[in-house]
TIVOPA-243682 format. One record per residue: residue in one letter; x, y, z of N, C-alpha, C, O in turn. Coordinates in nm, 4 decimals. Layout:
BEGIN
NODE   type        n_X        n_Y        n_Z       ca_X       ca_Y       ca_Z        c_X        c_Y        c_Z        o_X        o_Y        o_Z
NODE      A          X          Y          Z          X          Y          Z          X          Y          Z          X          Y          Z
...
END
This chain:
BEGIN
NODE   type        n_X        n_Y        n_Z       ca_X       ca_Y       ca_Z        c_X        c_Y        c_Z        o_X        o_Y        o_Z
NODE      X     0.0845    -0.1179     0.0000     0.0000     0.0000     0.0000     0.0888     0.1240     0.0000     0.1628     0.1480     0.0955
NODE      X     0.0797     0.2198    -0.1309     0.0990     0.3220    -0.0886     0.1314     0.4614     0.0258     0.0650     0.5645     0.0149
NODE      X     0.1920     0.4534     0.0852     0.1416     0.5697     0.2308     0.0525     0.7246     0.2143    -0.0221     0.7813     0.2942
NODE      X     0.0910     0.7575     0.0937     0.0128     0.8846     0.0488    -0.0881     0.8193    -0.0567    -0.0810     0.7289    -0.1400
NODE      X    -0.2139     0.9355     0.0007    -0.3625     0.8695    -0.0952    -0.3357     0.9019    -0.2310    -0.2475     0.9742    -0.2773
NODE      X    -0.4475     0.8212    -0.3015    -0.4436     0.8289    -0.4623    -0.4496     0.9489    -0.5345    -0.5121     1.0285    -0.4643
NODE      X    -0.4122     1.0071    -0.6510    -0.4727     1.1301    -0.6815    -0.6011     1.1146    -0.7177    -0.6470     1.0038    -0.7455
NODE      X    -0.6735     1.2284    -0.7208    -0.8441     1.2449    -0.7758    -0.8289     1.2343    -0.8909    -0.7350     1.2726    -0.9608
NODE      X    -0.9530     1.1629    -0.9265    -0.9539     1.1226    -1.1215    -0.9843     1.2890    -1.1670    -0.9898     1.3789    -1.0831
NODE      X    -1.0010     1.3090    -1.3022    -1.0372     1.4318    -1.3879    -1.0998     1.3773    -1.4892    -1.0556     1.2937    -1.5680
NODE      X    -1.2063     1.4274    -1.4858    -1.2981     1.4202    -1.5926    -1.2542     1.3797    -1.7023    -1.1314     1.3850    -1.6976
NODE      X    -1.2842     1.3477    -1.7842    -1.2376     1.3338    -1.9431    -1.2747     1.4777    -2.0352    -1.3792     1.5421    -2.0266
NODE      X    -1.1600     1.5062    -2.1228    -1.1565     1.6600    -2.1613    -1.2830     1.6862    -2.2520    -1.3317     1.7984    -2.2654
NODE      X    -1.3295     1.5777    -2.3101    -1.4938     1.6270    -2.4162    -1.5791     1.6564    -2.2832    -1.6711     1.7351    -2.3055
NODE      X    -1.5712     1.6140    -2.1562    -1.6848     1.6476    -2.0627    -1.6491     1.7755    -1.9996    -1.7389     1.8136    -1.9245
NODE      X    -1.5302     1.8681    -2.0061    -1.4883     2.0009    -1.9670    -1.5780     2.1383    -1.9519    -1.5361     2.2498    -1.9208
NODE      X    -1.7206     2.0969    -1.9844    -1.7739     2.2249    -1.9460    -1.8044     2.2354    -1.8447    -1.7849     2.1412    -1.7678
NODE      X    -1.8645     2.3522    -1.8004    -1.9309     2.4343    -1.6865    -2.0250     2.4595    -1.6829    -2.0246     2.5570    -1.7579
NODE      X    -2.1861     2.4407    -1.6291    -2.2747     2.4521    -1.6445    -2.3148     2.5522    -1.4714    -2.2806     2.5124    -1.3601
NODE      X    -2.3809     2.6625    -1.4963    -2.3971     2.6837    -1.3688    -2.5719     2.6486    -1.3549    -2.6673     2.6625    -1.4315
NODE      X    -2.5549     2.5965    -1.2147    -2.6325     2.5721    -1.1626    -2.8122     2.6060    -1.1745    -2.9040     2.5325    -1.2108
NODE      X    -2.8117     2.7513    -1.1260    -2.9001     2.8468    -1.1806    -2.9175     2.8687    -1.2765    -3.0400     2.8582    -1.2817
NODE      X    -2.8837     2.8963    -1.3760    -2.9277     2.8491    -1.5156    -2.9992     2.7721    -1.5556    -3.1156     2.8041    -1.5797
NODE      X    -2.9442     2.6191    -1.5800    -3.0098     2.5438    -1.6067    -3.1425     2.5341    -1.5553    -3.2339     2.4842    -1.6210
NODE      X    -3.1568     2.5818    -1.4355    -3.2867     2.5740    -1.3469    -3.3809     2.6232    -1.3790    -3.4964     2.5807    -1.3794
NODE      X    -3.3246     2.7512    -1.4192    -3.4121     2.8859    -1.5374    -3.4339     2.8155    -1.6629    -3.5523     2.8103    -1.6963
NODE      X    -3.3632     2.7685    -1.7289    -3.4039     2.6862    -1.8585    -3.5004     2.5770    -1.8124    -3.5982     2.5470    -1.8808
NODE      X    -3.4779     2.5294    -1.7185    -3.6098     2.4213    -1.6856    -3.7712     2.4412    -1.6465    -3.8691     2.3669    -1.6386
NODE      X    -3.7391     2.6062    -1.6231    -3.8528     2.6861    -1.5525    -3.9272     2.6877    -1.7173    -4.0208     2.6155    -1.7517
NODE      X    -3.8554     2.7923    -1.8054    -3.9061     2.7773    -1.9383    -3.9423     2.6884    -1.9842    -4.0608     2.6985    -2.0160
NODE      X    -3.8825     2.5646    -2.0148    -3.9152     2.4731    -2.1316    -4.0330     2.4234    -2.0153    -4.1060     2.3436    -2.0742
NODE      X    -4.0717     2.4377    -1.8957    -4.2165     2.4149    -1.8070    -4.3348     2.4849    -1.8612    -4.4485     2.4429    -1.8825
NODE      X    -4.2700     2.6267    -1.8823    -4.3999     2.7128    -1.9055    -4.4677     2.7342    -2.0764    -4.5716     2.7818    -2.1221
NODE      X    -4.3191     2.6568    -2.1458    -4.3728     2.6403    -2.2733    -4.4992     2.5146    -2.2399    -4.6108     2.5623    -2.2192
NODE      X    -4.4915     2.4067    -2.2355    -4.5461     2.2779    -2.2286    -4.6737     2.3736    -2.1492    -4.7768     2.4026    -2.2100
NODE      X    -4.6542     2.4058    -2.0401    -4.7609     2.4669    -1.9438    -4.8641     2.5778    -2.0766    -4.9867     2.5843    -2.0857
NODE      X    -4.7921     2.6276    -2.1351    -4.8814     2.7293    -2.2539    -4.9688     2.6583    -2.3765    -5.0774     2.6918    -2.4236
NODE      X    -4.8871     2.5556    -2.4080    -4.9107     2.4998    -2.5276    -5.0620     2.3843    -2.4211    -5.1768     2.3819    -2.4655
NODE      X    -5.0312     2.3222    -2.3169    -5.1144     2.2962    -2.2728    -5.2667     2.3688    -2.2252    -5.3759     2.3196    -2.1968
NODE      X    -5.2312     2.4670    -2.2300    -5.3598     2.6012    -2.1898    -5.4251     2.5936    -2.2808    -5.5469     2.5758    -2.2845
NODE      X    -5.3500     2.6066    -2.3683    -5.4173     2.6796    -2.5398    -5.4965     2.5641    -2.5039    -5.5985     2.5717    -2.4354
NODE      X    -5.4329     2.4232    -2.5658    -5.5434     2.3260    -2.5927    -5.6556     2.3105    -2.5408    -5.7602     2.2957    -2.6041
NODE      X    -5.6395     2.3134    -2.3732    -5.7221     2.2695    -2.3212    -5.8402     2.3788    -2.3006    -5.9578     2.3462    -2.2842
NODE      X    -5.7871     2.5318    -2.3039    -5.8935     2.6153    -2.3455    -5.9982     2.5960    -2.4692    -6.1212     2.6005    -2.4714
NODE      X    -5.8982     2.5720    -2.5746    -6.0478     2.5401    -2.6613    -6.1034     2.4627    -2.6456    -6.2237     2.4840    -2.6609
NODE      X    -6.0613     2.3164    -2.6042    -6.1470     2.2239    -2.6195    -6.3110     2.2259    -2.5319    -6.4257     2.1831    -2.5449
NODE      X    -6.1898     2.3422    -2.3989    -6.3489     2.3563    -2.2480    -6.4346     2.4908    -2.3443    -6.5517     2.5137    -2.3138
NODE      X    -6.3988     2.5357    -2.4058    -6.4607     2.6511    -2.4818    -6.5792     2.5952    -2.5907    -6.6981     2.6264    -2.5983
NODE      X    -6.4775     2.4749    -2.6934    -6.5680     2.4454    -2.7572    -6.6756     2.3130    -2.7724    -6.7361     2.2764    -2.8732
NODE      X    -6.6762     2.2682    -2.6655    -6.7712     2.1765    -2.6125    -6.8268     2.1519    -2.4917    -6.8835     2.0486    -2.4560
NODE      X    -6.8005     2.2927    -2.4046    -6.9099     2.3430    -2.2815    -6.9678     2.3695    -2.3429    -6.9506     2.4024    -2.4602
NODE      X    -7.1485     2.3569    -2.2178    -7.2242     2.4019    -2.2109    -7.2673     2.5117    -2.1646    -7.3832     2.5514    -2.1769
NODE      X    -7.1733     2.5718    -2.1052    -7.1702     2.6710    -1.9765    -7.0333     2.7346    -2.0461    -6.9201     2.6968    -2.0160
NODE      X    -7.0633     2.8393    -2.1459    -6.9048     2.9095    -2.1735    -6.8410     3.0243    -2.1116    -6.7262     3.0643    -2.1314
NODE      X    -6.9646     3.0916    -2.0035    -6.8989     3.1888    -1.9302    -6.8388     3.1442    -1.7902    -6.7595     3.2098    -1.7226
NODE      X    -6.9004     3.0004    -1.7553    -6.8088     2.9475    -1.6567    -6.6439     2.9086    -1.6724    -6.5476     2.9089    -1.5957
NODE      X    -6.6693     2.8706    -1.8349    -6.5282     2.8095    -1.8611    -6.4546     2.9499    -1.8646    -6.3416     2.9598    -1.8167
NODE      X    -6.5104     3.0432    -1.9136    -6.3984     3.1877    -1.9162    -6.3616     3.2112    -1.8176    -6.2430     3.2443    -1.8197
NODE      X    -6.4325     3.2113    -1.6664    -6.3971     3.2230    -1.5916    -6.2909     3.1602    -1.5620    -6.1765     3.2028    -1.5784
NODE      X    -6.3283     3.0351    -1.5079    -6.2151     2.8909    -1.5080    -6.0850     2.9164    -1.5522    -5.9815     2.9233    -1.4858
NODE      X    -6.1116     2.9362    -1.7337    -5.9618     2.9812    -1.7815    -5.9032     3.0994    -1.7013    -5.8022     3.0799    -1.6337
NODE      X    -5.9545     3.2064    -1.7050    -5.8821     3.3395    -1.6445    -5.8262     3.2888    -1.4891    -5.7151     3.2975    -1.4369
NODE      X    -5.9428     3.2381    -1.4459    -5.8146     3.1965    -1.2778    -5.7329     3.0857    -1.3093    -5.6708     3.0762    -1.2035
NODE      X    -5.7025     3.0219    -1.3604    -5.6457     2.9482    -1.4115    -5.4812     3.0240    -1.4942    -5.3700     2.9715    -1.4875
NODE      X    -5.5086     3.1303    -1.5522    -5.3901     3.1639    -1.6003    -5.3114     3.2398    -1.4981    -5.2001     3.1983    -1.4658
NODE      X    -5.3633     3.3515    -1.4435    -5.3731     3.4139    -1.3571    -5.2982     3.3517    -1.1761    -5.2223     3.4106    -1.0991
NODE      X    -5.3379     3.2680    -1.1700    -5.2782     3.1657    -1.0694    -5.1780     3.0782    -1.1358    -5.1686     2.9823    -1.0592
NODE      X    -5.0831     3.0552    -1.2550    -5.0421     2.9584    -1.2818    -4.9185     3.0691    -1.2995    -4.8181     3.0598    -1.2289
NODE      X    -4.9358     3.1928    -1.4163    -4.8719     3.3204    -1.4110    -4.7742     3.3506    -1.2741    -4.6525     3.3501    -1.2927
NODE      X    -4.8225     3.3749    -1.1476    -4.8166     3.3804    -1.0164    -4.7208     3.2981    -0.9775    -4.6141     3.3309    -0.9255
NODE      X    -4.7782     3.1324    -1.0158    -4.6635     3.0394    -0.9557    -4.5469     3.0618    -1.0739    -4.4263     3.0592    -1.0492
NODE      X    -4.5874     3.0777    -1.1674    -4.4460     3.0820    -1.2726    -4.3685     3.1689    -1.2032    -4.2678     3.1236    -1.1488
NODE      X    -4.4020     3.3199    -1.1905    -4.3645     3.3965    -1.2178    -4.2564     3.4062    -1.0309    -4.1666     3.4856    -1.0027
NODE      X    -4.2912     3.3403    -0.9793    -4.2399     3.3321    -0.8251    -4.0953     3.2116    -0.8617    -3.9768     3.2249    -0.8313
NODE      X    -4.1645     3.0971    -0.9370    -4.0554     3.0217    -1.0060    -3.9339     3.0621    -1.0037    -3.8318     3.0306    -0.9425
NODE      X    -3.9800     3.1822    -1.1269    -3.8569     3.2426    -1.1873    -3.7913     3.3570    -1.1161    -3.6765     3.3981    -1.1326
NODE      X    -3.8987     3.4091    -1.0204    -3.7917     3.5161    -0.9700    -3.7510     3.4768    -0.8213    -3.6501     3.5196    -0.7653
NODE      X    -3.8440     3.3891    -0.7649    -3.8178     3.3816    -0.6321    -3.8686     3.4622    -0.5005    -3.8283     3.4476    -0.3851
NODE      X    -3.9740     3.5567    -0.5523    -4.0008     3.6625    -0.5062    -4.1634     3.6570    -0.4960    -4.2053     3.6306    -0.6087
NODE      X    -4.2515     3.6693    -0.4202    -4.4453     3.6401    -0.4828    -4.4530     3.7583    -0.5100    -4.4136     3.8537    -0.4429
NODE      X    -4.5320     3.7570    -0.6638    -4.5758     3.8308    -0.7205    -4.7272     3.8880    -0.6697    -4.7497     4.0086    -0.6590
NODE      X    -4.8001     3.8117    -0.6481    -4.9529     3.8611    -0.5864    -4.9513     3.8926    -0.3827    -5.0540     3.9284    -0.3250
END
């Protein structure tokens, strides 16, 4: 046995970047609120165009964006917006 410990391995040089932390986190917040938008849309028309009740669904939608806006928007800054 050796008396002094091993050296620490090093990455392999194609894996050499730096990614900070926060960032990526922020990019994860986005590519959420895309999916989260593209999901709205849909599901707005569909409650739009096959309720019976379309001023309930307006409603529905508006708190619905409005509260989702809020949590995004705390997401991304960290801060409550309402």
């Amino acid at each position: 046995m050796p008396p002094e410990p091993l050296p620490r391995l090093s990455p392999p040089s194609f894996a050499a970047f730096h990614v900070n932390a926060g960032a990526g986190l922020e990019w994860l917040f986005y590519i959420v609120f895309g999916i989260w938008a593209i999901y709205t849309l849909v599901a707005a028309y569909h409650w739009l165009r096959y309720s019976h009740a379309p001023v309930t669904a307006l409603a529905a939608i508006a708190a619905h964006i409005v509260v989702s806006l809020a949590l995004l928007g705390y997401a991304l800054s960290g801060t409550p917006l309402l």
